[in-house]
N, C-alpha and C positions, 0 to 999 in steps of 0.2 A: 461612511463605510470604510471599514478598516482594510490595508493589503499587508499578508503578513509572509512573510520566508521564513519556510520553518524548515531547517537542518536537519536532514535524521542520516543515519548510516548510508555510507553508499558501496562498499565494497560486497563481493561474494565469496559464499562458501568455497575456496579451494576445493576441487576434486581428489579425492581421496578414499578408494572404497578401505570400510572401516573406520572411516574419519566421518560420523554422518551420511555416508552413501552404502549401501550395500547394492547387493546382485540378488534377483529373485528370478529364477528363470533365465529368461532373455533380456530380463529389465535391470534400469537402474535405478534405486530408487534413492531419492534424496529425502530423508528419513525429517522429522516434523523437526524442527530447530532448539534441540536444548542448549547451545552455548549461552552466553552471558549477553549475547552480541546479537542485533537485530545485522540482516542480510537481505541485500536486490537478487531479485532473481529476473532473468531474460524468459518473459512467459509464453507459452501460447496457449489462447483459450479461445473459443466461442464466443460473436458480442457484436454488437452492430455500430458500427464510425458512418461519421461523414465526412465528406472530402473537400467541405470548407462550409463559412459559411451560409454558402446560397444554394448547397444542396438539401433539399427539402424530406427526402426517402433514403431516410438510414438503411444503409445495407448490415446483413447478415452473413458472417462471413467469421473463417479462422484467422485470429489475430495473435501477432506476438507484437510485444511491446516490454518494458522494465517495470517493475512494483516490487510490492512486498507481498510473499504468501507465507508465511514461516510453518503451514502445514506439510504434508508430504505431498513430492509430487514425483514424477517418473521424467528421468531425465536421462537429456539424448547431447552429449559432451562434443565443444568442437574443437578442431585441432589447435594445438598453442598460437597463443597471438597474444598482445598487448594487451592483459585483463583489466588497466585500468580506464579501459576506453572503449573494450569487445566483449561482448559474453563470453565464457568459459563452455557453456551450451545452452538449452533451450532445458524448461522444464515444464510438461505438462499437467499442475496441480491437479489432486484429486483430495477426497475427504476421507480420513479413518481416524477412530480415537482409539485402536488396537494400543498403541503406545505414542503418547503425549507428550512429547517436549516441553520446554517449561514458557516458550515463546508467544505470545499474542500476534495477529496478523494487522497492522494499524496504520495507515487507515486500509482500509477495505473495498476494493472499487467494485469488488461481486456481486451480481443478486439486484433488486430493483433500483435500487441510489447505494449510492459514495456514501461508507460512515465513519466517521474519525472520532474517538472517544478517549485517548490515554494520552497521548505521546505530546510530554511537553506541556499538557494542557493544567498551565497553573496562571496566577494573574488573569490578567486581557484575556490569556485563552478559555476562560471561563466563562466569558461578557459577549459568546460572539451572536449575532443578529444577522435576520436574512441579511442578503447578498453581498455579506463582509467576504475576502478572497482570501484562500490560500495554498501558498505553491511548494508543496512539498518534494523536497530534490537536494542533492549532498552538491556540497561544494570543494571543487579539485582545485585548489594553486597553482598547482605544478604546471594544470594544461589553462590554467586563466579560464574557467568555465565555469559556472554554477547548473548543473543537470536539473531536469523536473522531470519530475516522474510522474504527478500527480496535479492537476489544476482542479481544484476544491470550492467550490460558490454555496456557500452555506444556505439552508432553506430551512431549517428549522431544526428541533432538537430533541429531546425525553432525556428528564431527569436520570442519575443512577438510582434515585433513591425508588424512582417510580418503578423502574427498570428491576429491582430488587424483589418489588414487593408483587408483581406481578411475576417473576421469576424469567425475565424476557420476553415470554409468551406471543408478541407481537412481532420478535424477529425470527429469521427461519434458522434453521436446527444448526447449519454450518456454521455460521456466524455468532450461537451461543456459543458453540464448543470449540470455534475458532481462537473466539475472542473473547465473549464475555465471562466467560468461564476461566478462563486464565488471567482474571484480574481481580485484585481482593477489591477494586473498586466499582465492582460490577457481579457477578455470581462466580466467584471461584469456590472448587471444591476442594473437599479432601482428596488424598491421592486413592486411588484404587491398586487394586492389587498389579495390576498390570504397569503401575508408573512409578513402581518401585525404584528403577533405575534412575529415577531422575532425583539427582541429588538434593539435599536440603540446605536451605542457609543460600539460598540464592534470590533474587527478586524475581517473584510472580512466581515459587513455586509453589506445586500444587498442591504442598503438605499443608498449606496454612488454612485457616480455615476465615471463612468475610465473618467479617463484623458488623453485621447488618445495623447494631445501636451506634454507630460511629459517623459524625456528620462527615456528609460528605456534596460535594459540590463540584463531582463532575459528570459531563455531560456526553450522552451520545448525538453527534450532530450529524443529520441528513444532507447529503448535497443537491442541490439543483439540479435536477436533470433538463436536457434539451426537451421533455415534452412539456414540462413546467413554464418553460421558458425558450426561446427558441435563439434569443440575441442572446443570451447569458446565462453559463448552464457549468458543469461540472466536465470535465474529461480527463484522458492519458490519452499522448501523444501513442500512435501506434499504425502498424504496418503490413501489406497483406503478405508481402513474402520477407522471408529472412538470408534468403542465400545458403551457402554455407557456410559463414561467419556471425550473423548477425548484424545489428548496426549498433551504431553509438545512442547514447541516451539523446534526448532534446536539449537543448544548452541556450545559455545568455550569456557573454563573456561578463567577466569579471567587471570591468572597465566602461562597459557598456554606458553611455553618459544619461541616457532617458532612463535603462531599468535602473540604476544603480544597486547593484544587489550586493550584501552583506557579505561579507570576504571570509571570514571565519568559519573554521569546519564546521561547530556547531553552535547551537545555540537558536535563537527566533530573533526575526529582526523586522519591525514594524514600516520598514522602506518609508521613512521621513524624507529622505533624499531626491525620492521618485516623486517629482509632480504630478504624475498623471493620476486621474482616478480611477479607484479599483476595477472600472468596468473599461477604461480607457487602455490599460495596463493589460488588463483581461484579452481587448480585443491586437493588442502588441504579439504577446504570447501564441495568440491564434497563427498572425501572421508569420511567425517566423518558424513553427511549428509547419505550415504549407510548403514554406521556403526550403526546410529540412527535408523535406519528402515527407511529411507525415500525415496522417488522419486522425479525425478527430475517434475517438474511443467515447462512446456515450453510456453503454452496456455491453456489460457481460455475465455471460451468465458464471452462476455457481457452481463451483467442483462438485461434482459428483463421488457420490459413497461410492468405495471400492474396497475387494474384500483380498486383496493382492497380499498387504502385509497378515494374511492369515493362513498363507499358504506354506 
């Protein structure tokens, strides 16, 4: 079984109405992500964690924790502090394709299992098999950390190509137009009249049209959930309250002699270094995730349509 550190972005969108945020009413809305640049967001949503373990009755409860959603969601800003280590605020994702940024949400911890389908996945990440790991989380220098945002236990997969020809059919509405639809390597569309705005000549925009005759070989991959498996299963570290700051991401230091984790901003790094086996490594993470104050995040549910940006 392979464990693999895969790098993806770790900063957030500067607050800035007009800069990707607007005011609609009393709200704020942090508008669906066209920059060039994927972005964390500090979220809360709906979703049941355990609190280690040997807790057997996942609770049900509001959770904030760090991910990706690059959709739109309504955000509640908290006072300045250290952003490379605090949220900037809290954002409550919701679902609208009123107007579409050019961004995909990846991997995706919403909705019944964890699915990861784009990012990075070239090589090895094309080859993975049940209960291969991986820990999706940016890596800071400065503060000797590597963040996780994301512990990923692979369970199975669907081709693109299947995925094409079936036109997604099998995954639910958010998660096409989240994601599969914003990738020419999965059902992207032309733009509609409404995604005008969104400029051309960028990757994943929405003016291109898939190329359904074009081999392709990459994969949507399911993660393990805790009912699947109960010692070895998929989560995001997360937490019932946030204060009024929030907290810091889940972290391994840099230096750490057992994880040895990949020093470099980005890039994937297949942890040769790290002796232990993926489900050894697995149950490391677990533990220091406890240590941190956290819970295990098993599900969550999916953003909800909202008819906000049509007002």
């Amino acid at each position: 079984m392979m464990k693999i550190q895969l790098n993806h972005p770790g900063k957030q969108k500067p607050f800035n109405l007009k800069d990707g945020y607007r005011q609609i009413g009393d709200q704020i809305i942090r508008e669906w992500n066209n920059d060039n640049e994927h972005y964390r967001k500090f979220i809360q949503n709906s979703g049941c964690f355990l609190n280690g373990l040997k807790d057997l009755n996942p609770t049900q409860a509001e959770l904030y924790f760090w991910g990706e959603w690059e959709g739109n969601s309504v955000f509640n800003p908290f006072a300045k502090a250290d952003y490379n280590i605090l949220p900037n605020g809290v954002h409550k994702p919701f679902h609208s394709t009123v107007v579409r940024g050019l961004q995909n949400t990846d991997p995706y911890v919403f909705g019944e299992e964890f699915k990861y389908c784009v990012c990075k996945q070239t090589g090895q990440l094309k080859t993975l098999v049940k209960d291969d790991l991986i820990l999706f989380g940016t890596v800071m220098p400065s503060l000797n950390k590597f963040y996780i945002d994301t512990v990923f236990v692979v369970k199975d997969h669907d081709l693109s190509a299947d995925i094409q020809k079936t036109n997604g059919k099998n995954y639910s509405q958010a998660y096409r137009e989240t994601t599969l639809e914003q990738l020419q390597e999965y059902l992207q569309k032309p733009m509609s009249s409404n995604e005008n705005e969104v400029s051309c000549g960028k990757t994943g925009c929405g003016n291109n049209y898939r190329d359904i005759t074009k081999t392709n070989e990459n994969k949507v991959y399911r993660g393990k959930t805790w009912w699947d498996d109960k010692d070895y299963f998929s989560f995001v570290p997360c937490k019932e309250q946030c204060g009024d700051a929030g907290f810091e991401r889940l972290y391994v230091e840099l230096d750490n002699q057992t994880f040895q984790p990949f020093a470099n901003r980005t890039g994937v790094s297949y942890l040769e270094k790290c002796e232990l086996s993926s489900k050894d490594l697995w149950k490391e993470i677990v533990k220091i995730a406890i240590k941190q104050g956290f819970t295990l995040g098993v599900k969550f549910n999916e953003p909800e349509l909202n008819d906000v940006l049509t007002k």
